[in-house]
C-alpha positions as CSV (number, residue, x, y, z in Angstrom):
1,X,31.3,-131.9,-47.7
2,X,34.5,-132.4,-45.9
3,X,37.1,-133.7,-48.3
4,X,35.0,-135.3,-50.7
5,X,33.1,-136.8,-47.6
6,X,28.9,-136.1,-46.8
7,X,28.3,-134.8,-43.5
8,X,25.2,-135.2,-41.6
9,X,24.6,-133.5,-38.2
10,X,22.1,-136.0,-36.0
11,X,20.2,-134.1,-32.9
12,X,18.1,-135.8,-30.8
13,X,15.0,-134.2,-29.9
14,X,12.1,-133.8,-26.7
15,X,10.5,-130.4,-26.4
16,X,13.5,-128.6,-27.6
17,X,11.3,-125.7,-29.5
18,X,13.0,-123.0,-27.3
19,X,16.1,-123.8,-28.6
20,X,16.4,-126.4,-32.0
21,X,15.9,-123.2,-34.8
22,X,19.0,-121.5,-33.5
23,X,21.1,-125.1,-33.1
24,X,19.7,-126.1,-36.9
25,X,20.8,-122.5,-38.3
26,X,24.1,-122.8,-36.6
27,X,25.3,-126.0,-38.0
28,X,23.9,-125.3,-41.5
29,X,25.9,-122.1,-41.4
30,X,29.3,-124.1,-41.3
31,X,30.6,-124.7,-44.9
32,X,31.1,-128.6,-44.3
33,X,27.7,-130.0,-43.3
34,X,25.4,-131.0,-45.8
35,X,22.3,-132.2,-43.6
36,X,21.3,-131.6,-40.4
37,X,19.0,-134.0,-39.1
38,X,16.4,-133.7,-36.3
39,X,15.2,-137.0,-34.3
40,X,11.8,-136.3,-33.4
41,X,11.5,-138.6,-30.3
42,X,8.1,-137.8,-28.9
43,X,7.8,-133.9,-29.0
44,X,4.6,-132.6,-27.7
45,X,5.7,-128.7,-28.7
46,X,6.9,-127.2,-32.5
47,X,10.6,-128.6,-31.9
48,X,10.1,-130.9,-35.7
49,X,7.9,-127.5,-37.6
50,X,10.3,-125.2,-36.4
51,X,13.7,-127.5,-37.1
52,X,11.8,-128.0,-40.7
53,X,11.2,-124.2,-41.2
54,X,15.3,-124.0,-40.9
55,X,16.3,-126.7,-43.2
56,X,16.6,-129.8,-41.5
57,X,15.5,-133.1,-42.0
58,X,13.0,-134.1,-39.4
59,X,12.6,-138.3,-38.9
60,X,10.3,-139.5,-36.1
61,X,11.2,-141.8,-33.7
62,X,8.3,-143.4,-31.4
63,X,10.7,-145.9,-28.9
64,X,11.4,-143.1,-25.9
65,X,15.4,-142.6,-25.2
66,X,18.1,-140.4,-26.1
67,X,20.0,-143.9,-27.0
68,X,17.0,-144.7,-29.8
69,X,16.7,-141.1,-31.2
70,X,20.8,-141.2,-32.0
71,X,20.7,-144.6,-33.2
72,X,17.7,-144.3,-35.5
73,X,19.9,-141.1,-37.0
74,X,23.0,-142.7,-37.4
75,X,20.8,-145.9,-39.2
76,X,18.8,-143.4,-41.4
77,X,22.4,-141.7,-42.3
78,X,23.6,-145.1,-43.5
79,X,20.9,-146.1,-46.0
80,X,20.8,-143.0,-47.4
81,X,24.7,-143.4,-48.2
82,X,26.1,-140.4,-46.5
83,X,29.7,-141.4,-45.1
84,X,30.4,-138.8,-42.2
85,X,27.8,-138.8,-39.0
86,X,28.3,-136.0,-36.0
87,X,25.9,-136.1,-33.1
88,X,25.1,-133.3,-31.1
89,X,23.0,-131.4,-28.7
90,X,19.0,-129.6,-29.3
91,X,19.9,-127.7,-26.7
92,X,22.8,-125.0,-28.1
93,X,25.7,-125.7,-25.8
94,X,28.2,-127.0,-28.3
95,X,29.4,-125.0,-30.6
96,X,29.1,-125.4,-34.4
97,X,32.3,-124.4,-35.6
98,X,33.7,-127.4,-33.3
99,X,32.5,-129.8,-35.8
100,X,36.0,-129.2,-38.2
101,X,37.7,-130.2,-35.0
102,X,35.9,-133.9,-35.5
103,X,36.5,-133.8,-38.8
104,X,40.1,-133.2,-39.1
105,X,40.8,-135.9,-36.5
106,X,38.4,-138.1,-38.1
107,X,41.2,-138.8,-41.1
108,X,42.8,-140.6,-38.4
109,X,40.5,-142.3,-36.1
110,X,37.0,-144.3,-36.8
111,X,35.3,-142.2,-34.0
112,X,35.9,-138.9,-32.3
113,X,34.7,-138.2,-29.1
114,X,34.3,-134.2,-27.2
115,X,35.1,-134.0,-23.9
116,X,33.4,-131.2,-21.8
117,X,36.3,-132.2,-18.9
118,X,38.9,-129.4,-19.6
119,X,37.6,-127.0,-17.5
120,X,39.1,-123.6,-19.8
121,X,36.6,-124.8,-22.5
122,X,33.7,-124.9,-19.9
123,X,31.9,-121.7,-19.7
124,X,30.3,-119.9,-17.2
125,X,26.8,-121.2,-16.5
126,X,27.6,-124.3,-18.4
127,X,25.8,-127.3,-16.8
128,X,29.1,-129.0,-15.8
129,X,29.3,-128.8,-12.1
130,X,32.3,-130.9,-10.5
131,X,29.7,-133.4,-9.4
132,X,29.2,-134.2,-13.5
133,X,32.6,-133.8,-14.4
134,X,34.0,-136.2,-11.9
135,X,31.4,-138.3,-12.5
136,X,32.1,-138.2,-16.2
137,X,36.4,-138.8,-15.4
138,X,35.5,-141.6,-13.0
139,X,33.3,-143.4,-15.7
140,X,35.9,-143.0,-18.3
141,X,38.2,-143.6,-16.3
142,X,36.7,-147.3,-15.5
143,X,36.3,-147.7,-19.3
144,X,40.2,-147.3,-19.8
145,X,40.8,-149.5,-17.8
146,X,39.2,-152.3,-18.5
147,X,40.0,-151.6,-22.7
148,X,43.8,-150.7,-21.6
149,X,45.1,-153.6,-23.7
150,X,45.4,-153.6,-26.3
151,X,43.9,-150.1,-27.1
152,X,45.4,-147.6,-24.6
153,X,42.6,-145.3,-24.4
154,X,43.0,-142.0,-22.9
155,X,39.6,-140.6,-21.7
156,X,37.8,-138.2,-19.7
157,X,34.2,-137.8,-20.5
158,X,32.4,-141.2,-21.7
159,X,29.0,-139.2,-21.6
160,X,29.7,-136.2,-24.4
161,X,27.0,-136.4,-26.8
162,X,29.5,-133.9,-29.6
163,X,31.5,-136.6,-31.6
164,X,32.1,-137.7,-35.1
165,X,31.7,-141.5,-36.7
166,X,32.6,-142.4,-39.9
167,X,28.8,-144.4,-40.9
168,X,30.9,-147.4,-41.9
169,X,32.4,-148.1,-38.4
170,X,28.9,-147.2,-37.1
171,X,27.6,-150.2,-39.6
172,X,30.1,-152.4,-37.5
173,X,29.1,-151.2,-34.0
174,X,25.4,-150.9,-34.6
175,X,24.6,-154.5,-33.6
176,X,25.7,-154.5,-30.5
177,X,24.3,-151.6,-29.1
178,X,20.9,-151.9,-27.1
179,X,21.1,-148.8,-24.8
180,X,18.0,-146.5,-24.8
181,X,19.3,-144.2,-22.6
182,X,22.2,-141.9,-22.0
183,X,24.1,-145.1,-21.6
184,X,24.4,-145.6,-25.3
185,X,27.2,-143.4,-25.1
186,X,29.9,-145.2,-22.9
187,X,28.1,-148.1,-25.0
188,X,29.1,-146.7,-28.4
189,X,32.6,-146.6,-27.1
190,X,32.6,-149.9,-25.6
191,X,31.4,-151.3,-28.9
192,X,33.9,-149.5,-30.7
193,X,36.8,-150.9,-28.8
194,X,35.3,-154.6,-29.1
195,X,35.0,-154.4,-33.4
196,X,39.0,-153.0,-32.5
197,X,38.5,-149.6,-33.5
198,X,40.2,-146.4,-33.4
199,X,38.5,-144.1,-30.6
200,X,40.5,-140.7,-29.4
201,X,39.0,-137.8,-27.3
202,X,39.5,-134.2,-28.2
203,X,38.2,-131.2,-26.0
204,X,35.2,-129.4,-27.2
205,X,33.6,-125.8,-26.3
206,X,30.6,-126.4,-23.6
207,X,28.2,-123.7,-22.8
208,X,25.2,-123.2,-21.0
209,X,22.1,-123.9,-22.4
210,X,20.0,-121.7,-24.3
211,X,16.6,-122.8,-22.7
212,X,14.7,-125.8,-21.5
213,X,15.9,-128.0,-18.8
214,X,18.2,-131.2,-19.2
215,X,16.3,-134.7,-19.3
216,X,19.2,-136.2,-17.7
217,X,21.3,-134.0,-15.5
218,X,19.0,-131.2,-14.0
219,X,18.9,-132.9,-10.4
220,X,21.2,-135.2,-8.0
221,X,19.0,-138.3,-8.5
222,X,19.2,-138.1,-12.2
223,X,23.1,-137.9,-12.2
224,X,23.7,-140.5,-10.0
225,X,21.0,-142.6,-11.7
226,X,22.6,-141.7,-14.8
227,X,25.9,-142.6,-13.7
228,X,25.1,-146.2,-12.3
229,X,23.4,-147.1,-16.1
230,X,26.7,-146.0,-17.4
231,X,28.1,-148.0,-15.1
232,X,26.4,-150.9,-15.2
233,X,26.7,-150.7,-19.4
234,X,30.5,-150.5,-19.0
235,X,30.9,-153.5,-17.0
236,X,28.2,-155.6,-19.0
237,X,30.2,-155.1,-22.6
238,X,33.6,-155.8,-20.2
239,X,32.6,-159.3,-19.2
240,X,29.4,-160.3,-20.7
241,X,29.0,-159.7,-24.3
């Protein structure tokens, strides 16, 4: 609990058994989180026996996408009535302790967003090369601009998966969020600004990973493909929705 509030911890997961014991351990070693829960999208190893074995709550999730495995969480979070969602990472490069961070800015914001930007929280080996972190400024960057009025957003990093929700502003966002992909995360920002909510960015520890490979971010073609979706899904909730 974090003041009298349920915390849940929501990791998506494909073929993360290298890494999801140590990541499930971690976050249900801090004092504040209650569950931790494990999106089972598709894994073909032990990533849900092994994320059982240590606690958490493992749900399946057959539609492929980082963008369905986060939003079946945060749905699942909100029938079972817990108030406080926090999504991470399978892969060990955020830092548990981070989560009181989110939390204490939470009492003053509907959503709370990491950024992996400020380079003297990046550590060495961390997969944030200046290819992805311009590519992640530029993107926000975009996505101030157009949500300047009347919100004044100041961003840096639209693609951070470590961020906090309170479940019901995710209750008001959820409808209007259709990404399957990494794009759901500008998206969930978008959306958030739209329902006129209170979004601020804090920076967040970002380390290397402990195994496995990224899905989205291990090669040049899948940054810049990466990149255009989240374009793309900026500029559609701008001027089409």
């Amino acid at each position: 609990m974090f003041q009298d509030h349920s915390v849940a911890v929501v990791i998506p997961a494909y073929n993360e058994a290298e890494t999801i014991a140590d990541v499930v351990r971690g976050f249900l070693a801090v004092e504040c989180v209650d569950r931790v829960l494990v999106i089972d999208n598709n894994c073909r190893d032990a990533t849900a026996e092994l994320a059982a074995r240590e606690g958490a709550t493992v749900i399946e999730e057959s539609e492929a996408g980082y963008g369905c495995a986060l939003r079946a969480g945060l749905n699942w979070c909100l029938q079972e009535g817990l108030e406080i969602a926090v999504l991470s990472e399978a892969d060990g490069s955020f830092e548990a302790e981070d989560i009181w961070k989110l939390l204490h800015y939470l009492s003053d914001a509907n959503l709370v967003l990491g950024t992996r930007t400020t380079r003297q929280m990046v550590q060495q080996g961390a997969n944030m090369d200046k290819l992805l972190r311009w590519g992640n400024v530029s993107m926000a960057k975009l996505l101030e601009l157009f949500w300047y009025l009347p919100h004044e957003p100041r961003l840096t990093d639209v693609g951070c998966t470590y961020r906090a929700i309170w479940l019901s502003s995710w209750s008001k966002i959820a409808a209007g969020t259709i990404e399957t992909g990494p794009s759901f995360s500008p998206e969930m920002i978008c959306e958030a600004y739209r329902q006129g909510l209170r979004a601020i960015e804090i920076p967040v520890h970002y380390g290397a990973r402990m195994g496995g490979e990224s899905k989205h971010s291990d090669s040049f073609f899948k940054v810049a493909g990466t990149a255009l979706g989240m374009f793309r899904t900026i500029c559609r909730k701008r001027f089409r929705s």
